[in-house]
N, C-alpha and C positions, 0 to 999 in steps of 0.2 A: 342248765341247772342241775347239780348236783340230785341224784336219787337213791345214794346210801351217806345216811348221817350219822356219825357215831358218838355218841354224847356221853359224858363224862363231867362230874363232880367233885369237889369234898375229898380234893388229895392233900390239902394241907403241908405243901411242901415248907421244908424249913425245922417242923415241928413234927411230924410223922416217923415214926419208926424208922430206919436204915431200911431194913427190909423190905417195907414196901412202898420206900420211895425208888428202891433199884429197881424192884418190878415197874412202878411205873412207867418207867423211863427205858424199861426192855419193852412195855406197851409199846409207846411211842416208836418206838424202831420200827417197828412191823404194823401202825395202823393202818396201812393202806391196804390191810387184808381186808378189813370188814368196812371200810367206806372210804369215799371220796371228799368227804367232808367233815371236820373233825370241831364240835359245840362242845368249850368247854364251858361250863351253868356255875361259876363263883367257886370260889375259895381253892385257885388252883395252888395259889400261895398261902402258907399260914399269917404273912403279912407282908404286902407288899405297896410302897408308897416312891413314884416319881417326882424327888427334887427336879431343879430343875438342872443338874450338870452329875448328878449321883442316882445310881440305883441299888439295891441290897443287894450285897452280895453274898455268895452262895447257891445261887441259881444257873450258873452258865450249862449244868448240864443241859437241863429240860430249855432254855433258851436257844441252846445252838440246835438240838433236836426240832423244838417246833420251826424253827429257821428252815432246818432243812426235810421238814415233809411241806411249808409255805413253797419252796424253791422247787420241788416236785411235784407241784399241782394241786397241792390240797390245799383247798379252801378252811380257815382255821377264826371261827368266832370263838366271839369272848366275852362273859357274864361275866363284870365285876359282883362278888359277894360281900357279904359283912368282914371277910379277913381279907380280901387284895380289890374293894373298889376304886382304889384310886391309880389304875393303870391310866396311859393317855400315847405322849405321843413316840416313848420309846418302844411301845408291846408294835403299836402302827405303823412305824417309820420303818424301824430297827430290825423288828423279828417277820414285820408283813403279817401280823395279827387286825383280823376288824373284830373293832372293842363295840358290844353293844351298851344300849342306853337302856336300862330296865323302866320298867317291861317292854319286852321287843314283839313285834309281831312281824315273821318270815314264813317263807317257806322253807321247813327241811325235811329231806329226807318224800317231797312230791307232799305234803301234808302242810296244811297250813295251821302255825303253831304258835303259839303265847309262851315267851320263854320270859322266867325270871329266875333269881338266885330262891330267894323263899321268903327271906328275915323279913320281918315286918308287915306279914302278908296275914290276911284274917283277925280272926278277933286278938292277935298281938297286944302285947304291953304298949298302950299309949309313951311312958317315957324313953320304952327305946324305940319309938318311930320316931320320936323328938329331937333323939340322941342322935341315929341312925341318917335324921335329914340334916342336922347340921357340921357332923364330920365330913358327909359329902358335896355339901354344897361349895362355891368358891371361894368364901370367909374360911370357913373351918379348913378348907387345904391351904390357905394361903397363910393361915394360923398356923399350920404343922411345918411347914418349911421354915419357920424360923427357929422351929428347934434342932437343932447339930442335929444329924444321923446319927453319930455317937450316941446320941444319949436318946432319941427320939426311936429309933428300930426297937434300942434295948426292951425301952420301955413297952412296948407294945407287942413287944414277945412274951413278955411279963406277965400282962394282961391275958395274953391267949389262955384258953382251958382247953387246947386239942389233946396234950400230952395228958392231962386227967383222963378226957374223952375215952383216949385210945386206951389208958389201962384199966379204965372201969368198965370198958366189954361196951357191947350194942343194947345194952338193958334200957336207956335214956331215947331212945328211938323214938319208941311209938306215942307218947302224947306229942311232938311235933310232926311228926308223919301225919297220924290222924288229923291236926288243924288242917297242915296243909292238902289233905285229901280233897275234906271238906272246900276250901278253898276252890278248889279245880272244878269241882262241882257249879259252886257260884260262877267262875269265869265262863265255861259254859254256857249257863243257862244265859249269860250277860252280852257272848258273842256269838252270833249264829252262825259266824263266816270263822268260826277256829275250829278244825276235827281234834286239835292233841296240846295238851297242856303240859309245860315241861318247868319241873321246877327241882330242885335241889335242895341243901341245907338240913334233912332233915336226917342224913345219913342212910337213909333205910329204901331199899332198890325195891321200887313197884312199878306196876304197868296192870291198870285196870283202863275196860271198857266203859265209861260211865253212863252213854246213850248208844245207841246202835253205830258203827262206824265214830264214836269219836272219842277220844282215851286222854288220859290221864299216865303222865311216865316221871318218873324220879330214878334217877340211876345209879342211886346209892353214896357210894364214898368207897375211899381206898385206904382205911383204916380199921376197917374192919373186914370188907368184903371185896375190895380190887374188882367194880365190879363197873360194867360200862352198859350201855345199850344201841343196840344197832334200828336208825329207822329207816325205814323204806317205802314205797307205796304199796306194796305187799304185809307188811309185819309189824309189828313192834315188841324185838324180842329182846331180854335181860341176858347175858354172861356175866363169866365170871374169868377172871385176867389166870390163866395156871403156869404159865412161864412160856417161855421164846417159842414159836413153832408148835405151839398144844392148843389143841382148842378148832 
């Protein structure tokens, strides 16, 4: 079993900066610095949907990369988020990705952990858990493949507000952060058998203790902060990505 997990968010590829989609992806070159096991918690894509003979492309960087830290041992899960849950059996078959089913409860990193993307968690907007349940269910994906990729990616890149996100700074953080704090709290008190609650989405990299021995970690995004966290049964500590060999 894996005893360093390196968890990672909210890169948004597709839609992110040039900038620091190349850092990402000089990340990925070298994570097997800091663990053996590599959680990424939703929105590795800014959108990402498997037809069933098509995939978006644009992507082969970070697919042959995660291909080849799969091919070198690392164990590599996968939270679909609100912008890429509809991965399946290309991320599985293809890259040697395990796609989890939100909420997951595993062990990483020797900790036993509650992982979700975020969206939709706590007192959320009732009509986009509505929303949120019927794009992912098997109607709603079976609905979206009948739209051409042509016209059906466009569309849905359209929709994204990452590229607002990223040029209006990290000032939009903190009323999602705070729900989902809260959140982590509730889970807690809800599962006596979880020490570490790991969620995402809200862009903003924390790591509080919320009972003796059992914490709460969010590890940011790479649109503002290029920032990941390493778990262990020792630690659970926050970085931040500074380029190839630093750090």
């Amino acid at each position: 079993m894996p005893e360093r997990t390196v968890v990672v968010s909210d890169i948004h590829l597709g839609a992110v900066a040039e900038e620091n989609a190349r850092a990402f992806l000089a990340f990925l070159d070298e994570a097997d610095r800091w663990g053996d096991e590599l959680l990424i918690n939703g929105d590795l894509f800014d959108f990402w949907f498997e037809y069933g003979q098509v995939i978006p492309r644009g992507q082969l960087d970070v697919l042959v990369r995660l291909r080849r830290l799969v091919e070198g041992g690392m164990r590599i899960l996968f939270m679909g988020g609100n912008h890429d849950a509809w991965g399946g059996s290309f991320l599985r078959d293809e890259v040697g990705i395990e796609v989890l089913a939100e909420p997951a409860r595993r062990r990483i990193g020797g900790r036993r952990a509650y992982i979700a993307h975020g969206d939709g968690l706590g007192p959320a907007d009732w009509g986009y858990r509505i929303l949120r349940r019927a794009a992912r269910s098997s109607v709603g994906r079976g609905l979206f493949r009948w739209v051409h990729p042509d016209l059906g990616l466009p569309l849905a890149r359209l929709a994204s507000g990452t590229r607002r996100a990223q040029a209006g700074g990290a000032r939009n953080e903190s009323p999602r952060a705070s729900l989902l704090a809260r959140h982590a709290v509730e889970v807690l008190a809800a599962h006596e058998d979880v020490d570490l609650v790991v969620f995402g989405h809200s862009h903003r990299p924390e790591v509080a203790e919320l009972a003796p021995g059992r914490f709460y970690l969010n590890s940011g995004d790479w649109l503002h902060h290029n920032s990941f966290a390493v778990v262990t049964p020792d630690e659970i500590r926050l970085e931040s990505y500074r380029g190839p060999g630093e750090g």
